[in-house]
NUVO-830447 format. One record per residue (C-alpha): residue in one letter; z, x, y. Coordinates in steps of 0.25 Angstrom, whole numbers, plus 5000, padded with zeros to 4 digits. Example, Ala and Ser with C-alpha at 12.3 -4.5 7.8 and 13.67 -1.06 7.14 Angstrom:
2
A503150494982/S502950554996/
% end
This chain:
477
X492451795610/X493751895610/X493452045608/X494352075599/X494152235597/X495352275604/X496352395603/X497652405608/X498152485621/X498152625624/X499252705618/X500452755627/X500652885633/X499352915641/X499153015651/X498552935663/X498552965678/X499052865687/X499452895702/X498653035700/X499953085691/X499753105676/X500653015669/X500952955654/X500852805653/X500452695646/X499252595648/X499852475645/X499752345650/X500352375665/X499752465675/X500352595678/X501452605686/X500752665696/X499452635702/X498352745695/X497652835704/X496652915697/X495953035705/X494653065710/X493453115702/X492053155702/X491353045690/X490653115680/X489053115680/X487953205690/X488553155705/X487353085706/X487852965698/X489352965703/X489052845712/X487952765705/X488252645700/X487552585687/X486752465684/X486252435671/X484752385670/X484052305660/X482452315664/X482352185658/X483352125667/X482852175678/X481452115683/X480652015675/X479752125673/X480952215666/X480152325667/X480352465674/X479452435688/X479952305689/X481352355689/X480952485700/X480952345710/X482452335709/X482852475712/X483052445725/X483952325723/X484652395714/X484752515724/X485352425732/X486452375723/X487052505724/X486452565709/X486452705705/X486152705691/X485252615683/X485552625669/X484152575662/X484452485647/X483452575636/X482052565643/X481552625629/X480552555619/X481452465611/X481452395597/X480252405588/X481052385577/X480352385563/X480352235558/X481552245548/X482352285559/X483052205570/X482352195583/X483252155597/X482252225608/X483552295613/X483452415623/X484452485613/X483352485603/X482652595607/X481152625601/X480752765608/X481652835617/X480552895625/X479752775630/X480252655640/X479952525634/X478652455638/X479252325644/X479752425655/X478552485657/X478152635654/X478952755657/X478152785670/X478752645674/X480052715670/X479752835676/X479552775690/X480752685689/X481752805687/X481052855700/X481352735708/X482752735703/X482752865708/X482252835722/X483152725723/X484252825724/X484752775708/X484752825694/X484352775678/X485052795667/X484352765655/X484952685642/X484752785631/X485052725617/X485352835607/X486152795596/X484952715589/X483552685591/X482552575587/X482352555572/X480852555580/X481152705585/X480052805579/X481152895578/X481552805565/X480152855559/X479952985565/X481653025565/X482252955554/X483253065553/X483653025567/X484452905562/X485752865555/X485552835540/X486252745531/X486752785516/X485252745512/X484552825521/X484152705531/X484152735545/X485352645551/X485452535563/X486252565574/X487752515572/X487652355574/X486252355582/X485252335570/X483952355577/X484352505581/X484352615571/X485652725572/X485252865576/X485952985570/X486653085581/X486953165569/X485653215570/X485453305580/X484053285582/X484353145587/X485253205598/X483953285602/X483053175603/X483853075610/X484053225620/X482753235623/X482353085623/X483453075635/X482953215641/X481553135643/X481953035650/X482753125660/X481653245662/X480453125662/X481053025668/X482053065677/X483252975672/X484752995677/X485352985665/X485652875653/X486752775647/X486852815631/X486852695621/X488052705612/X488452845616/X489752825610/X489152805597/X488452955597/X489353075595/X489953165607/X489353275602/X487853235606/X488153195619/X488953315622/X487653375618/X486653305625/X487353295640/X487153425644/X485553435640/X485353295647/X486253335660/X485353465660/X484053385661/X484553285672/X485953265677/X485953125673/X487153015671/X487652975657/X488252855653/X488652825639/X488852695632/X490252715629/X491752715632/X491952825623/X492852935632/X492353035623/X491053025627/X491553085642/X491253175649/X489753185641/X489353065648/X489653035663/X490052875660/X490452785650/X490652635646/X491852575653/X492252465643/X493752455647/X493652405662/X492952275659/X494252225649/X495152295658/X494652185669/X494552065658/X495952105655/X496452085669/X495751955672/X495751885659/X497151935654/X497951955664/X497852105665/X498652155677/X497652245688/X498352365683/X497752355670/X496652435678/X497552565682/X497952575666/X496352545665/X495952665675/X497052735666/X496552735653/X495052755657/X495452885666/X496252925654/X495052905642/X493952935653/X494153055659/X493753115673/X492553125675/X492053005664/X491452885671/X491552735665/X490452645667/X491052505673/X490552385671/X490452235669/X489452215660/X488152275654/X486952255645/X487752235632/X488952145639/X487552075645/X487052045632/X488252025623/X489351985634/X490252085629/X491352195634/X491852285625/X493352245617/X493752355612/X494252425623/X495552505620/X496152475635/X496352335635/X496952275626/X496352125629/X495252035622/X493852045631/X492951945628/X491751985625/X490651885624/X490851835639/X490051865653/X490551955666/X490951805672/X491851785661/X492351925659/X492751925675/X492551795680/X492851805695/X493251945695/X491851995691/X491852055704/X493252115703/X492752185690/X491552225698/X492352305709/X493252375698/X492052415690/X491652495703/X493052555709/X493752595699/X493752735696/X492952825685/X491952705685/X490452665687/X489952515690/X488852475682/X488252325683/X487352265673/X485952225679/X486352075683/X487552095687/X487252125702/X486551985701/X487851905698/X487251905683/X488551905676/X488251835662/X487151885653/X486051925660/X484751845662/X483551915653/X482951935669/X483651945681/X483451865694/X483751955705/X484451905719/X485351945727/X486751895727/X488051945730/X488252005716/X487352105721/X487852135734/X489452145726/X488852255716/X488152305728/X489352345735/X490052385724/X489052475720/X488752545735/X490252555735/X490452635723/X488952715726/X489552755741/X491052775738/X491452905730/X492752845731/X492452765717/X491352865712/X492352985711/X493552935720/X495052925714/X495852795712/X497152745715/X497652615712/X498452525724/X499852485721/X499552345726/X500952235724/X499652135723/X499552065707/X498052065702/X497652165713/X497152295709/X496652405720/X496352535721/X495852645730/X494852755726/X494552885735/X493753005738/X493653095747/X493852975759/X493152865751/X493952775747/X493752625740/X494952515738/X494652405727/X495552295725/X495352165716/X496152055713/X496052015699/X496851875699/X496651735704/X497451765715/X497351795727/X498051925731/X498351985743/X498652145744/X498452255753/X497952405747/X499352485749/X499052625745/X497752635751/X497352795757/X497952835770/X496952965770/X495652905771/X494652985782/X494952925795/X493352865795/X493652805781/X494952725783/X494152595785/X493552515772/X492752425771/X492652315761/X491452335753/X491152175750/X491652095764/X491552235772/X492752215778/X493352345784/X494852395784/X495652515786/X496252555775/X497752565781/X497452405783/X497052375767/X498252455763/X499352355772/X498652255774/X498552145762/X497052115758/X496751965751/X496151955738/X495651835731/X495651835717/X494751905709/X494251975721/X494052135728/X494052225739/X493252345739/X493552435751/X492852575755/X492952665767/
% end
């Protein structure tokens, strides 16, 4: 079906920053008149996460066993694919709901926040897992979920006040979700408890840091609170479940909602390439330096639901909603891929299945082999862990005369990546003008990360490159 929460375009006279000048504009439908360039900058979060990757887990998915051990096994693999982070669904006990209340055995339906559910094992099990995720050289972030608990939670017996009441005095449910009761963050003893529930998993546990549930539900005003005790225990990353720009810079990354429809737009409706510079634009405008947007295809929710948010204020098209990745991007699945990585103030994440070709809804088991969906995100994933050029290098788009073609260049310091994708049906043929002249004389050759072709840089920039449509080059020095 068509989504149909739509607003209209953004409002005329922004301040935006396009060829490194500020300038007033407009984000209508045609790109700026110049290509954007957008400068360099260190991403927010502890340096140990500006090149890490993220791959969301579901244990149950994982291994037929869905447990934590069994998953220790694929660290290595994983490893391998070029992850940094593992960000872990709830581990928590779940559910026991009362029997006059719903009951969906969801993860989000948390029972007792300091205890791992036994289907995963025991907290030692847990405990051993973060160590080998450790030694493999990665990290885990744990899925907190704090607006609402279980209607099974003790805290409903022992903590009533903890929870939002209705004009009757009955504790309420959680929005639309009927087997979660809402907690009341106008206590501040709930603000304490959720504290010190997250400091033990840190202190006992060792964890890097968590992906909050809802955050923009809860007021600014307690996360403003809670960051600095949690970055004193453990620098650790933090990602909100969000798009709120409010909720920057508390929190290191948020949802990006906008750069999936940005993508439908150009391939389902004729959106022209540039719509990506007013896309840059408008995010650099509403995210500020340092804030970090998590970029992605799909997740846990779309998984389930085959859903991407409608309601985005950018674009200004229908998305449907109830569809899979192959019908969202068709053949340019892989183009999305490449521009989910490369472009700037980003982070790629992949859904578990998604290195696996797995790109309807996902199998309640996984089974695991290796195909040449793996060795893409493997590339794209070492390229973005190995080149600061995309973790905290700046951008400029290439003027190229080439319809359907959109390139760019990012830099740092001597690195440099060139991405180009060709949207259309069409074969296009274009070389890279504007390409750096300055580049260290042992870092003018690139190399093409997926045919490992190699080319100096003066010999992209004259002479014309072949793309077929739907198609992408990837070149690093």
């Amino acid at each position: 079906m068509l989504g149909t929460r739509w607003r209209g375009g953004l409002s005329r006279g922004l301040i935006v920053v396009v060829g490194g000048l500020l300038m007033s504009g407009s984000l209508a439908d045609q790109s700026p008149t110049e290509p954007v360039a957008l400068p360099a900058q260190d991403p927010a979060g502890p340096p140990w996460s500006w090149n890490q990757p993220i791959y969301e887990v579901s244990l149950e998915k994982q291994t037929e066993a869905g447990t934590f051990r069994a998953f220790q096994s694929r660290l290595p693999e994983l490893r391998r694919l070029g992850v940094g982070i593992l960000w872990l669904m709830p581990i928590h006990p779940r559910d026991g709901n009362p029997p006059d209340k719903p009951s969906y055995d969801s993860p989000y339906c948390v029972r007792d926040y300091y205890d791992v559910d036994p289907r995963y094992g025991t907290k030692e099990d847990f405990r051993e897992l973060v160590r080998s995720v450790h030694e493999a050289g990665m990290y885990l972030i744990m899925d907190w979920v704090l607006n609402h608990t279980a209607w099974g939670n003790p805290l409903i017996q022992t903590h009533p006040e903890f929870y939002a009441k209705d004009a009757a005095g009955h504790i309420c449910q959680a929005g639309g979700w009927a087997d979660v009761a809402q907690l009341d963050y106008s206590n501040r003893a709930v603000w304490n408890y959720m504290r010190d529930a997250r400091l033990y998993w840190i202190r006992e546990f060792g964890v890097d840091g968590f992906r909050e549930d809802v955050a923009g539900a809860l007021p600014l005003e307690y996360w403003e609170w809670l960051e600095p005790q949690l970055q004193a225990a453990k620098p650790i990353f933090w990602l909100a479940e969000a798009d709120d720009p409010k909720l920057h810079p508390v929190f290191h990354m948020t949802y990006d909602w906008t750069f999936q429809p940005a993508v439908w737009k150009i391939l389902h409706f004729d959106g022209k390439p540039g719509l990506l510079d007013e896309f840059l634009i408008d995010q650099r405008r509403r995210y500020p330096p340092p804030a970090l947007r998590m970029r992605h295809l799909t997740n846990h929710d779309m998984d389930r639901e085959g859903y991407a948010w409608g309601n985005r204020p950018f674009i200004d098209i229908p998305f449907l909603e109830k569809t899979s990745l192959t019908e969202k991007y068709g053949p340019a699945h892989e183009v999305a891929a490449v521009l989910m990585t490369t472009l700037p103030f980003g982070r790629p994440m992949i859904w578990n299945g998604q290195e696996l070709g797995i790109l309807e809804r996902s199998p309640q088991k996984f089974a695991w082999a290796q195909n040449r969906w793996f060795e893409f995100y493997r590339r794209l994933f070492s390229l973005y862990r190995e080149h600061p050029a995309l973790f905290r290098g700046d951008f400029r788009r290439l003027a190229l005369d080439c319809p359907g073609v959109y390139a760019f260049v990012r830099q740092s310091e001597g690195d440099c990546v060139v991405t180009a994708v060709n949207f259309s049906g069409q074969t296009a043929r274009c070389a890279l003008g504007g390409l750096p002249h300055d580049l260290p004389d042992d870092r003018r050759v690139l190399r093409e990360i997926f045919t490992e072709e190699e080319r100096p840089a003066a010999d992209l920039a004259s002479q014309p490159l072949e793309l077929s449509p739907r198609s992408y080059f990837v070149w690093a020095n």
